[in-house]
PDB file of N, H, CA, C and O in Angstrom:
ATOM      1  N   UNK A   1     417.325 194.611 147.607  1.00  0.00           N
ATOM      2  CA  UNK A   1     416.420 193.581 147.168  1.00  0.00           C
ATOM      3  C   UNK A   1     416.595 193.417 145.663  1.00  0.00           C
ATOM      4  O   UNK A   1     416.485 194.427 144.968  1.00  0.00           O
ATOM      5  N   UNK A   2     416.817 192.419 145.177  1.00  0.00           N
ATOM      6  H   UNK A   2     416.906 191.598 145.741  1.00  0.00           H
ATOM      7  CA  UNK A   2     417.088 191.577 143.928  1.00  0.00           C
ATOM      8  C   UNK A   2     415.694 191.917 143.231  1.00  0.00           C
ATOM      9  O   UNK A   2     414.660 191.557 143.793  1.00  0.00           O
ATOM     10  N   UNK A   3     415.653 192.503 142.193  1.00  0.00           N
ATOM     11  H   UNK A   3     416.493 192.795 141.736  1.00  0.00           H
ATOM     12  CA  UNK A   3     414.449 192.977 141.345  1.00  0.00           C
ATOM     13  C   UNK A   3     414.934 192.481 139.751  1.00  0.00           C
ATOM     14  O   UNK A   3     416.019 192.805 139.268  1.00  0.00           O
ATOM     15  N   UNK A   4     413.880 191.608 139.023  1.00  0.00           N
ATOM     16  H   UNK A   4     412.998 191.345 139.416  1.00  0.00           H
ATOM     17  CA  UNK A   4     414.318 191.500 137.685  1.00  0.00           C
ATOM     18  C   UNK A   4     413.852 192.525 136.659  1.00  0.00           C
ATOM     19  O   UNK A   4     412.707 192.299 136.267  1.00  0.00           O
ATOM     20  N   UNK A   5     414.316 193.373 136.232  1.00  0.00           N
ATOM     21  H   UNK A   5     415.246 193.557 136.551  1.00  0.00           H
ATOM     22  CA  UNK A   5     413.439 194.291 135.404  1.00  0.00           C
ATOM     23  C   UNK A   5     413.414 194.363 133.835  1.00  0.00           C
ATOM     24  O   UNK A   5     414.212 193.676 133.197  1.00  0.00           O
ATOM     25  N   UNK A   6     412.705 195.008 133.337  1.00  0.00           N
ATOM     26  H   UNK A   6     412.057 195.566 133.855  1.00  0.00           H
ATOM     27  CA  UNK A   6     412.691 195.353 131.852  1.00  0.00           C
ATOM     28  C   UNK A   6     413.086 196.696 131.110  1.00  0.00           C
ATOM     29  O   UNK A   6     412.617 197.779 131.461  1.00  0.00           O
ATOM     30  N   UNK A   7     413.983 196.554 130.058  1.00  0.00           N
ATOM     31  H   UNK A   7     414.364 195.674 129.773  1.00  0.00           H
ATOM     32  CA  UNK A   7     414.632 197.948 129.463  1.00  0.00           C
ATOM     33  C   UNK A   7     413.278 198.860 129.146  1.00  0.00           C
ATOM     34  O   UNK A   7     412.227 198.367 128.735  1.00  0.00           O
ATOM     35  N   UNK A   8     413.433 199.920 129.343  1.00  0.00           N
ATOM     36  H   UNK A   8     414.286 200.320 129.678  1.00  0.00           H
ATOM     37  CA  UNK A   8     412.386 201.024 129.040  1.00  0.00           C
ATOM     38  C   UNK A   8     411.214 201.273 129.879  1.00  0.00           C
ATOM     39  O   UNK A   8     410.342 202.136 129.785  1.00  0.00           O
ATOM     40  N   UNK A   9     411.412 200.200 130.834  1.00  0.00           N
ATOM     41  H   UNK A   9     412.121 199.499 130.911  1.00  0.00           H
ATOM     42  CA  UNK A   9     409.945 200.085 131.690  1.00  0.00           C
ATOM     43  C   UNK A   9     410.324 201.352 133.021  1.00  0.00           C
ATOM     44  O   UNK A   9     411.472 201.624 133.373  1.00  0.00           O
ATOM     45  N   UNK A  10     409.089 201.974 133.585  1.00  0.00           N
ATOM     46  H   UNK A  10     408.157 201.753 133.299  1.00  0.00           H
ATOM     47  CA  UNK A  10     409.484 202.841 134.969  1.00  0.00           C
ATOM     48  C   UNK A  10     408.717 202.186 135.965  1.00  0.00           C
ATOM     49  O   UNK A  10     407.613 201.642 136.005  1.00  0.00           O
ATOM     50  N   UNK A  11     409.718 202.422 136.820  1.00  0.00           N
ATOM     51  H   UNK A  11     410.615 202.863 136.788  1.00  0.00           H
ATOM     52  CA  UNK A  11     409.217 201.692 138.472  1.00  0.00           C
ATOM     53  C   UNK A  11     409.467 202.830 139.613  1.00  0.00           C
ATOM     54  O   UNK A  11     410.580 203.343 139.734  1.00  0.00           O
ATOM     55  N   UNK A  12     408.530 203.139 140.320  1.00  0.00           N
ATOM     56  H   UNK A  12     407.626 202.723 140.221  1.00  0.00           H
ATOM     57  CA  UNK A  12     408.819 204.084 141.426  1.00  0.00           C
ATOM     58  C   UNK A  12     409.125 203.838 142.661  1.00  0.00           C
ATOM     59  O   UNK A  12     408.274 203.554 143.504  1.00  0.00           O
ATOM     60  N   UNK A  13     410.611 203.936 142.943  1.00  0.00           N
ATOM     61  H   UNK A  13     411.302 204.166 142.258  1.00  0.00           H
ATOM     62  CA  UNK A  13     411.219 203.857 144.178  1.00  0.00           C
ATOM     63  C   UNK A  13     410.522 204.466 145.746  1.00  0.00           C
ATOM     64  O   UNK A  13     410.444 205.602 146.212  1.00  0.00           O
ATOM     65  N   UNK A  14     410.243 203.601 146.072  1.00  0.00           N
ATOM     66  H   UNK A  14     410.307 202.678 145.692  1.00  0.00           H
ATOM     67  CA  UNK A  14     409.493 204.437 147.875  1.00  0.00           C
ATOM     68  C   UNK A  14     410.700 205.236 148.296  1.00  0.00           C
ATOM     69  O   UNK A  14     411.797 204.796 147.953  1.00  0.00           O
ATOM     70  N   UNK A  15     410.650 206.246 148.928  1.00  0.00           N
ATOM     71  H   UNK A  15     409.759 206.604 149.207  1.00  0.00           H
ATOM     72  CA  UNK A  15     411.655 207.506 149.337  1.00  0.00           C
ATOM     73  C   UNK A  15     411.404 207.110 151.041  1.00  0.00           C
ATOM     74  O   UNK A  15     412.211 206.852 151.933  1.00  0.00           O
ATOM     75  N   UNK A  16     409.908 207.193 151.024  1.00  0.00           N
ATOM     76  H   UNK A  16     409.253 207.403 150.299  1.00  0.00           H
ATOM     77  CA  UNK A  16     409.342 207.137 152.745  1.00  0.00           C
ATOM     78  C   UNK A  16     409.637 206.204 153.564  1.00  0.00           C
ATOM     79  O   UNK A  16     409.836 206.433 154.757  1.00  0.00           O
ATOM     80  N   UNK A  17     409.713 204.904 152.984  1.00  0.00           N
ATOM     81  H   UNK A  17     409.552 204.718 152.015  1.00  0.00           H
ATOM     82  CA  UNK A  17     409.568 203.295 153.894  1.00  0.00           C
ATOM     83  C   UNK A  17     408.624 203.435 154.318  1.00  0.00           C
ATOM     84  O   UNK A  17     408.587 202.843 155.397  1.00  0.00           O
ATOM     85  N   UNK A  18     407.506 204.037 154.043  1.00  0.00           N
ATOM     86  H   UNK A  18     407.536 204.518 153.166  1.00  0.00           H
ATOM     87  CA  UNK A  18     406.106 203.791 154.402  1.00  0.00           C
ATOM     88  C   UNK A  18     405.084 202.490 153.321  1.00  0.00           C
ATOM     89  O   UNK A  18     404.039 201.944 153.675  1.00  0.00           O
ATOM     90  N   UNK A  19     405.586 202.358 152.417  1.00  0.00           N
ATOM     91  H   UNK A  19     406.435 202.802 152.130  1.00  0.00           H
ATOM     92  CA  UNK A  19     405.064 201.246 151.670  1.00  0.00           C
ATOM     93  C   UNK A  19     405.072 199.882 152.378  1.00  0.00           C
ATOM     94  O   UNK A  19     405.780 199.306 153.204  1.00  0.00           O
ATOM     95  N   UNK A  20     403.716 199.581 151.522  1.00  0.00           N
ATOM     96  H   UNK A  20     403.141 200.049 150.851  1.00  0.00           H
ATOM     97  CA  UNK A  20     404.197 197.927 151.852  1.00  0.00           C
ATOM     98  C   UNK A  20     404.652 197.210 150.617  1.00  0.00           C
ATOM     99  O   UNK A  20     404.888 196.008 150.735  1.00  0.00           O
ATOM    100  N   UNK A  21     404.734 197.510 150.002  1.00  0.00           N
ATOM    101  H   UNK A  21     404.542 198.487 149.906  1.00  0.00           H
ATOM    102  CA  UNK A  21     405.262 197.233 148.585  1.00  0.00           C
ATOM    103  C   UNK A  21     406.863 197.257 148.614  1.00  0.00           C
ATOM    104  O   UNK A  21     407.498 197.074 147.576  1.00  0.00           O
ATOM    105  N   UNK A  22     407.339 197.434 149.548  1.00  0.00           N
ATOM    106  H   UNK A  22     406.822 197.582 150.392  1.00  0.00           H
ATOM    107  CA  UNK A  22     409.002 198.227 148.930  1.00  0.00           C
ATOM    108  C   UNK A  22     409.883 196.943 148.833  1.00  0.00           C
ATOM    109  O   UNK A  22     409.842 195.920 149.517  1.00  0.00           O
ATOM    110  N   UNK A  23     410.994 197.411 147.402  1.00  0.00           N
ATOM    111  H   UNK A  23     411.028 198.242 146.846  1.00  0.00           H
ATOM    112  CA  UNK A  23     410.734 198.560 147.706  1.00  0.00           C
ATOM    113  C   UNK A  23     410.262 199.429 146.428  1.00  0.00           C
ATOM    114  O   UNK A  23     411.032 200.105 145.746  1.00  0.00           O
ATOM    115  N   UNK A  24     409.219 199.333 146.268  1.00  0.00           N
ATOM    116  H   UNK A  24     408.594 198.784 146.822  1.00  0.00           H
ATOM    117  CA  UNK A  24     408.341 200.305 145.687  1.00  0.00           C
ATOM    118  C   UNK A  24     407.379 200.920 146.510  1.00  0.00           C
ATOM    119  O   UNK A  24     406.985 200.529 147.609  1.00  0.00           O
ATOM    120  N   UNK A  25     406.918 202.263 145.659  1.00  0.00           N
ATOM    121  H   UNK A  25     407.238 202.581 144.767  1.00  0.00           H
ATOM    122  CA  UNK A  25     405.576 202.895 145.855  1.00  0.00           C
ATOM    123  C   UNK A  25     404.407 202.514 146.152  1.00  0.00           C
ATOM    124  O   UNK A  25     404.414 201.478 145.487  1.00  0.00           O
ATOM    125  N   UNK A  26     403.561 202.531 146.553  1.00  0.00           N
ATOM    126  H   UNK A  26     403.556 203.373 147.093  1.00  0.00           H
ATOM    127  CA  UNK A  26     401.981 202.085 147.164  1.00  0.00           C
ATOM    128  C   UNK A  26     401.779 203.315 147.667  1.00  0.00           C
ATOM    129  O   UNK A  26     401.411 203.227 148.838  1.00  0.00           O
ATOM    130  N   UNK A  27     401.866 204.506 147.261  1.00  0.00           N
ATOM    131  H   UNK A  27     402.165 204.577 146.310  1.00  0.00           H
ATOM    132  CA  UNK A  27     401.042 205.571 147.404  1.00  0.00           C
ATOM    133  C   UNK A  27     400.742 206.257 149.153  1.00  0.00           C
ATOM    134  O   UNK A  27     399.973 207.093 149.627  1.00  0.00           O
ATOM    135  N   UNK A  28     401.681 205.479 149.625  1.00  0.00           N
ATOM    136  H   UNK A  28     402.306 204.799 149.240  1.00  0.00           H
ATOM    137  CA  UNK A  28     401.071 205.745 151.474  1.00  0.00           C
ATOM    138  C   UNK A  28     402.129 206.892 152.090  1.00  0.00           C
ATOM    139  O   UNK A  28     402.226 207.257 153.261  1.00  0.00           O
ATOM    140  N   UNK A  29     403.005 207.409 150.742  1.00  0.00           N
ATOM    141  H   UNK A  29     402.926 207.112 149.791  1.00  0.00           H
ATOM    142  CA  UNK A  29     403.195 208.716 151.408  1.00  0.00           C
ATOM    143  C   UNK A  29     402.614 209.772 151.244  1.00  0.00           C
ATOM    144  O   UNK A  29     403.201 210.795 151.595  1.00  0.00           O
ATOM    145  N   UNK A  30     401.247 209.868 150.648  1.00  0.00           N
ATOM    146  H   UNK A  30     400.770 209.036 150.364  1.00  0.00           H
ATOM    147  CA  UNK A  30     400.200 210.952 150.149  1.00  0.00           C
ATOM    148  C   UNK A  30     399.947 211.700 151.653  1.00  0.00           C
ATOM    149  O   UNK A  30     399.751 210.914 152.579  1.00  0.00           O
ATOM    150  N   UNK A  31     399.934 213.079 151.964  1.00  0.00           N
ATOM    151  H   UNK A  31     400.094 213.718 151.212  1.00  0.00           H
ATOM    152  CA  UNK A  31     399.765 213.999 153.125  1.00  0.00           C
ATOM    153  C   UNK A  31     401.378 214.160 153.544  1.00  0.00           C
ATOM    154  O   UNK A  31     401.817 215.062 154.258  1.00  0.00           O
ATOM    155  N   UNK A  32     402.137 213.116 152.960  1.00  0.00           N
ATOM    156  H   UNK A  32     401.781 212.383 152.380  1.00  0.00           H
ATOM    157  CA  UNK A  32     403.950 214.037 153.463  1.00  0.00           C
ATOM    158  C   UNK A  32     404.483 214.739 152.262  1.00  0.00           C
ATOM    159  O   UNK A  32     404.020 214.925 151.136  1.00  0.00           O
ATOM    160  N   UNK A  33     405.723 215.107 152.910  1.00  0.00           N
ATOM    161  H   UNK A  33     406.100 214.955 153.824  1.00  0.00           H
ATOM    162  CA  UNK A  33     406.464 215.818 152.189  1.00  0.00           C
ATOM    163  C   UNK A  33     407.367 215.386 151.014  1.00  0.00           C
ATOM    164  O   UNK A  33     407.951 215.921 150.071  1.00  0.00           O
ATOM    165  N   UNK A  34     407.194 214.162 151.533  1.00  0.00           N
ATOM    166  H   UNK A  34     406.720 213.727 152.299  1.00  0.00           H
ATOM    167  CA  UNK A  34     408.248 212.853 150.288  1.00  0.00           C
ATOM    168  C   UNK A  34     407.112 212.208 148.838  1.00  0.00           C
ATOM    169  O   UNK A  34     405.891 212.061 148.775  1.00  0.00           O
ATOM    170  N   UNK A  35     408.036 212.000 148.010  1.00  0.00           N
ATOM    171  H   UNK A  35     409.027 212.120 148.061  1.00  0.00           H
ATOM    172  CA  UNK A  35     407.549 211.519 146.621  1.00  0.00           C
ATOM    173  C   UNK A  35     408.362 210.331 146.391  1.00  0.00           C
ATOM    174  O   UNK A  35     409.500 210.212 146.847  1.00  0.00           O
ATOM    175  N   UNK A  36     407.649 209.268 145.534  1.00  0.00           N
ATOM    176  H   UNK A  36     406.725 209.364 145.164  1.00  0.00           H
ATOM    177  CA  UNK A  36     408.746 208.207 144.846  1.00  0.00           C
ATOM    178  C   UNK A  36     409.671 208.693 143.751  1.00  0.00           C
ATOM    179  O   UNK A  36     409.305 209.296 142.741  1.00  0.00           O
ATOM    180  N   UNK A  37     410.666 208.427 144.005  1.00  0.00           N
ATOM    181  H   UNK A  37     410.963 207.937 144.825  1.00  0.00           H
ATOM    182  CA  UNK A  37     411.672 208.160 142.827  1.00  0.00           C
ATOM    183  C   UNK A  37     411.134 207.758 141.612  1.00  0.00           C
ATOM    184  O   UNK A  37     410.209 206.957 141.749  1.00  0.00           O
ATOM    185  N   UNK A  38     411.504 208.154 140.079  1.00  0.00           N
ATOM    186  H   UNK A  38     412.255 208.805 139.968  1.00  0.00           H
ATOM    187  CA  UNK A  38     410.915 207.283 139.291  1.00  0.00           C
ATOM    188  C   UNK A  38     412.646 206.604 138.645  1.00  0.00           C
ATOM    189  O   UNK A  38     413.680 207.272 138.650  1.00  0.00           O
ATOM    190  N   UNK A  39     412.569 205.702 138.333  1.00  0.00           N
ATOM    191  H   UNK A  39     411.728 205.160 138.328  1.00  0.00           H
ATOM    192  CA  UNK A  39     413.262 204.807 138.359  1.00  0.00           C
ATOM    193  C   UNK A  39     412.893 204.024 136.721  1.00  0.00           C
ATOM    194  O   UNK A  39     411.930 203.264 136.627  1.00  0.00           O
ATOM    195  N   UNK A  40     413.962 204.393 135.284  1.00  0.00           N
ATOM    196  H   UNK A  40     414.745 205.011 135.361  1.00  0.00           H
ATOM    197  CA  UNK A  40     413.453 203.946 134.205  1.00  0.00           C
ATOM    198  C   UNK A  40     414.620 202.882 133.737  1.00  0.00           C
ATOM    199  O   UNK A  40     415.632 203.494 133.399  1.00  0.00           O
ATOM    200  N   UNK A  41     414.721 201.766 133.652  1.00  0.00           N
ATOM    201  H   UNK A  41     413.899 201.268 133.927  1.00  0.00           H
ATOM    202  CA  UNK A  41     415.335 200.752 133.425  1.00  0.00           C
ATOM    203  C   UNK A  41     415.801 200.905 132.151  1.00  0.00           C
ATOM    204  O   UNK A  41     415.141 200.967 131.114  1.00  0.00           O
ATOM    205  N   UNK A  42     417.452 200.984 132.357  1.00  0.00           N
ATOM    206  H   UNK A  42     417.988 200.933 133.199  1.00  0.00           H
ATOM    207  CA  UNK A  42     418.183 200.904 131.066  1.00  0.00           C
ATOM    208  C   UNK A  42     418.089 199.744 130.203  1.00  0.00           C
ATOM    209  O   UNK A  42     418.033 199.948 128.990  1.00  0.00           O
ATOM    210  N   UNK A  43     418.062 198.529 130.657  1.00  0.00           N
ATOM    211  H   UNK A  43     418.108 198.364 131.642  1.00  0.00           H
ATOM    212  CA  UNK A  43     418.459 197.068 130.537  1.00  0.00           C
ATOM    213  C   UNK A  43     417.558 196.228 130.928  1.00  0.00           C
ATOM    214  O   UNK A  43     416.690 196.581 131.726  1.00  0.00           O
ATOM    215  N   UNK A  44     417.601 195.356 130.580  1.00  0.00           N
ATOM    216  H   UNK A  44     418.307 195.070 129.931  1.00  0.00           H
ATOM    217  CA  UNK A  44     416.734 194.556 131.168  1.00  0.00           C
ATOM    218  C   UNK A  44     417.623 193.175 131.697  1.00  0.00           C
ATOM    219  O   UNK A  44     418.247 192.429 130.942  1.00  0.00           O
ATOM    220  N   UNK A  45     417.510 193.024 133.282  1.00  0.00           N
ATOM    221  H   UNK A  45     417.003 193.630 133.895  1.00  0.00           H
ATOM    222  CA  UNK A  45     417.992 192.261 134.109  1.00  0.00           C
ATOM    223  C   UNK A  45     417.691 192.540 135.441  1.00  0.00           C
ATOM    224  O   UNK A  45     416.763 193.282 135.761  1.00  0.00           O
ATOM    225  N   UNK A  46     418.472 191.950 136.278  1.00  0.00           N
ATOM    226  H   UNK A  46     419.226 191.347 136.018  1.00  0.00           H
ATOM    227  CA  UNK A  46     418.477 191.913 137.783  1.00  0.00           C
ATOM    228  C   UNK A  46     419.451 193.097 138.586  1.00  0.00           C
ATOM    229  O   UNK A  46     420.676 193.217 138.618  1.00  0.00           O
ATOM    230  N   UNK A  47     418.268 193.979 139.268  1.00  0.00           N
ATOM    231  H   UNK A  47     417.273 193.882 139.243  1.00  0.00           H
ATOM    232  CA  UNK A  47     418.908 195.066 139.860  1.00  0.00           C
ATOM    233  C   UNK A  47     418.871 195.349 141.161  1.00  0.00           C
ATOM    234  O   UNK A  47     417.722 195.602 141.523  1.00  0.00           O
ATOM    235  N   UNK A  48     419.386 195.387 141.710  1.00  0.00           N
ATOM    236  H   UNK A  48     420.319 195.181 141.416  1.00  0.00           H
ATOM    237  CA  UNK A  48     419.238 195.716 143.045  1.00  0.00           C
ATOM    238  C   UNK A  48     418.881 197.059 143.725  1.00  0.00           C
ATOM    239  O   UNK A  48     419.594 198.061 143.705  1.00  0.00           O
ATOM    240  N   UNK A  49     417.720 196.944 144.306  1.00  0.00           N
ATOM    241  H   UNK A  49     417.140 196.130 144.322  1.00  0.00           H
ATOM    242  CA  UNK A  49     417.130 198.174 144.939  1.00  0.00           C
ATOM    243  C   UNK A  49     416.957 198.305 146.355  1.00  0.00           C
ATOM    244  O   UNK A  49     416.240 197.492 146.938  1.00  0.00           O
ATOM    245  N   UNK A  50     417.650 199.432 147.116  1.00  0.00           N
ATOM    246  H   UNK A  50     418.233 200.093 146.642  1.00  0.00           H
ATOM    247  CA  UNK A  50     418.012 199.754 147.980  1.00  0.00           C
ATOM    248  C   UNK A  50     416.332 199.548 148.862  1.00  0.00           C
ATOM    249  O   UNK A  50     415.254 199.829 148.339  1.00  0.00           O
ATOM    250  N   UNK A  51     416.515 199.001 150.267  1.00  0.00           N
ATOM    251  H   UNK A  51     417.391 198.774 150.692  1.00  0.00           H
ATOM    252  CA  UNK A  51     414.863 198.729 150.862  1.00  0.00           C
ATOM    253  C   UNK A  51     415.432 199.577 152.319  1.00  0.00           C
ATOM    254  O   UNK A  51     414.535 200.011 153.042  1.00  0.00           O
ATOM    255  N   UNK A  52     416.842 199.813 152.749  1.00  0.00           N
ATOM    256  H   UNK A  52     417.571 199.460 152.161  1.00  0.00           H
ATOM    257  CA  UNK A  52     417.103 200.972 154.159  1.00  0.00           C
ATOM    258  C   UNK A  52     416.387 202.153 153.660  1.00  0.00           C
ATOM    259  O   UNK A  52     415.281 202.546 154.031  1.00  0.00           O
ATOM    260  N   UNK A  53     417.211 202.705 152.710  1.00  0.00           N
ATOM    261  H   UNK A  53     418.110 202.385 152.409  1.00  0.00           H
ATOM    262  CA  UNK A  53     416.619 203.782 152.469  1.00  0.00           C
ATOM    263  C   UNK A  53     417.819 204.760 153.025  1.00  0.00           C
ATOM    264  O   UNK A  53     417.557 205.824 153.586  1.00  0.00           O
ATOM    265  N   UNK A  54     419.361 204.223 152.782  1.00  0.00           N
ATOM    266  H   UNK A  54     419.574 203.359 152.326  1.00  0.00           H
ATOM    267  CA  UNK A  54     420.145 204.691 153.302  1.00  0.00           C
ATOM    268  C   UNK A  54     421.049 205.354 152.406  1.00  0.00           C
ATOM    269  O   UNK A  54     421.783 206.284 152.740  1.00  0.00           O
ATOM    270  N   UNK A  55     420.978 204.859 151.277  1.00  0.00           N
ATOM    271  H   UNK A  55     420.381 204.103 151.006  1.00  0.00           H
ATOM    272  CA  UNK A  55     422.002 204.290 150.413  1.00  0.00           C
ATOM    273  C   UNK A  55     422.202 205.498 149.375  1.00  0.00           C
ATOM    274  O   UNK A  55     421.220 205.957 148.791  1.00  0.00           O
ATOM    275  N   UNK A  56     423.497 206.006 149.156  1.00  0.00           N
ATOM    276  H   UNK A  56     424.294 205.634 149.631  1.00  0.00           H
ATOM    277  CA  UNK A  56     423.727 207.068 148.657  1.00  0.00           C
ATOM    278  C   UNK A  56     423.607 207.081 147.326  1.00  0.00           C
ATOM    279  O   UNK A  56     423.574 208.195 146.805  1.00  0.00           O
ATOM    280  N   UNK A  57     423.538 206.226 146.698  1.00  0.00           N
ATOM    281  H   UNK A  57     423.564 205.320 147.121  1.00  0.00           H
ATOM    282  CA  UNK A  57     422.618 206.415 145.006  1.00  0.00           C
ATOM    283  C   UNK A  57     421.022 205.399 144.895  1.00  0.00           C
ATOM    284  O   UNK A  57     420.730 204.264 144.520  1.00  0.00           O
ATOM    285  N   UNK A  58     420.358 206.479 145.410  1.00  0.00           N
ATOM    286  H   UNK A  58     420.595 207.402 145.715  1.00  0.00           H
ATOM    287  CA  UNK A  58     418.989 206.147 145.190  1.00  0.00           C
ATOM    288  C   UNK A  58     419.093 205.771 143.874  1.00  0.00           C
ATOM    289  O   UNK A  58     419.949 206.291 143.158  1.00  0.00           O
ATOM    290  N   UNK A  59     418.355 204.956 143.469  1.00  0.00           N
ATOM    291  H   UNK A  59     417.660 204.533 144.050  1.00  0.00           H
ATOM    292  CA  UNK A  59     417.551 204.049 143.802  1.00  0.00           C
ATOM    293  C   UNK A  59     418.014 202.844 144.357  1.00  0.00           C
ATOM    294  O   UNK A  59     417.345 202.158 145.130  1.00  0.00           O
ATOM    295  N   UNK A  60     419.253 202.555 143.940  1.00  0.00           N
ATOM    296  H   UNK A  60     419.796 203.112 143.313  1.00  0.00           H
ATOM    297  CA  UNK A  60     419.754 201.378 144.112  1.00  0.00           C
ATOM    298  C   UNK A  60     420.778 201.294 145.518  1.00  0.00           C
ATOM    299  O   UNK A  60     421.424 202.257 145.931  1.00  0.00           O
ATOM    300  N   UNK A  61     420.774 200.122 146.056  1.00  0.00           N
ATOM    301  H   UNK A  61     420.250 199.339 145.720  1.00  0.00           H
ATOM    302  CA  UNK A  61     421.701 199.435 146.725  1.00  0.00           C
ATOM    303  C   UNK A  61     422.990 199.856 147.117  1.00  0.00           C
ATOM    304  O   UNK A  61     423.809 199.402 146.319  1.00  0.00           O
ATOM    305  N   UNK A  62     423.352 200.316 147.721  1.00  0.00           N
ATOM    306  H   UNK A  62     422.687 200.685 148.370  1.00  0.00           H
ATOM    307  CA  UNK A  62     424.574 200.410 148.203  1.00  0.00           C
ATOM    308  C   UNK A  62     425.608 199.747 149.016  1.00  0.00           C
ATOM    309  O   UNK A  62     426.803 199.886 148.755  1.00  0.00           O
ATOM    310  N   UNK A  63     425.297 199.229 149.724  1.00  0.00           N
ATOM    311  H   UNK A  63     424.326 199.116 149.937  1.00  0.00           H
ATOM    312  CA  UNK A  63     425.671 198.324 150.613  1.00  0.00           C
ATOM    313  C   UNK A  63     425.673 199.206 151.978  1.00  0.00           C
ATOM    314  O   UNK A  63     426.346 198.727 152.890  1.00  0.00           O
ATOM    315  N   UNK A  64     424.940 200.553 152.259  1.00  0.00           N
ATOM    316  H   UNK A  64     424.393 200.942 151.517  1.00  0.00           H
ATOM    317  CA  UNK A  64     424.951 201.249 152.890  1.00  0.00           C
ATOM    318  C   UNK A  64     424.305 200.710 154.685  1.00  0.00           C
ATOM    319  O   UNK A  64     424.735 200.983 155.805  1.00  0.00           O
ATOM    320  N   UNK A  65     423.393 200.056 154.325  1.00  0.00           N
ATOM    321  H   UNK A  65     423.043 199.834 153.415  1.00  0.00           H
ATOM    322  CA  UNK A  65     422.819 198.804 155.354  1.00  0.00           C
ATOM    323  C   UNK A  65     423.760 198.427 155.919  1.00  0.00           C
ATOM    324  O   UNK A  65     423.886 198.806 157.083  1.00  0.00           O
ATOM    325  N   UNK A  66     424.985 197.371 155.228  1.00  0.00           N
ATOM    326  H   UNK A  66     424.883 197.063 154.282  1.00  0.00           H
ATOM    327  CA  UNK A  66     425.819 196.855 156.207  1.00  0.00           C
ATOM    328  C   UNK A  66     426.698 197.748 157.035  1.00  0.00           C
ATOM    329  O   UNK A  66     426.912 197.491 158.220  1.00  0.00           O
ATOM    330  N   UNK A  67     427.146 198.663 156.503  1.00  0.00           N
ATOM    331  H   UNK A  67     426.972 198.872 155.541  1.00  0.00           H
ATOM    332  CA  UNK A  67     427.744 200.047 157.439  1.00  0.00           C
ATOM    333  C   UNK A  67     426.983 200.235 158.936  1.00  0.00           C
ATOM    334  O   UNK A  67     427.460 199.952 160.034  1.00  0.00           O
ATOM    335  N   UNK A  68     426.147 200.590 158.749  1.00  0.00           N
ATOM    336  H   UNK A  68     425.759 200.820 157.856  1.00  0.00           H
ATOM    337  CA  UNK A  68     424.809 200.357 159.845  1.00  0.00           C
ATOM    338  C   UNK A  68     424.822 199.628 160.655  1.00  0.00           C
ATOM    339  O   UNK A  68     424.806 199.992 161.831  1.00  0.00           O
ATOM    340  N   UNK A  69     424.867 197.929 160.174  1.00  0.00           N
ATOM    341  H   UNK A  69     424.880 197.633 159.219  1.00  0.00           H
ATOM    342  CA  UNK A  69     424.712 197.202 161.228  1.00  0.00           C
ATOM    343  C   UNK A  69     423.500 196.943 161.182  1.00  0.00           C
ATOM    344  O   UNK A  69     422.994 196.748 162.287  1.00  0.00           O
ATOM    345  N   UNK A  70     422.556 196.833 159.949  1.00  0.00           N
ATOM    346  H   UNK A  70     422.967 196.991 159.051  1.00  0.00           H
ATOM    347  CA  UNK A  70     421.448 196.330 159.985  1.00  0.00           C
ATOM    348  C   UNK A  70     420.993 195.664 158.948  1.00  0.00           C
ATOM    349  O   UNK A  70     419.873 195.155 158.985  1.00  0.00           O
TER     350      UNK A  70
END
């Protein structure tokens, strides 16, 4: 998912796919074992953030989805 962001700013990556936010945090993995990513923006632009939850460099995108087939 196409995210525009800001240099220096932090955004917390959902780990769970339990959010409804994602893909960010909304707090709805509180009672598991998983935490968000924190995620601090080098740059400021358009980044792509991984929403499978597959993708071998968290935070971001991989193209790991299309491997999948989903």
């Amino acid at each position: 998912m196409a995210i525009d962001v800001e240099a220096g700013t932090v955004y917390w990556w959902c780990r769970c796919g339990r959010s409804l936010r994602q893909p960010f945090c909304d707090g709805t993995h509180k009672g598991t074992d998983s935490s968000p990513l924190k995620y601090t923006a080098a740059e400021t632009g358009t980044v792509w953030f991984c929403v499978c939850k597959r993708t071998a460099s968290p935070p971001l995108c991989d193209g790991s989805h299309a491997l999948a087939g989903s």
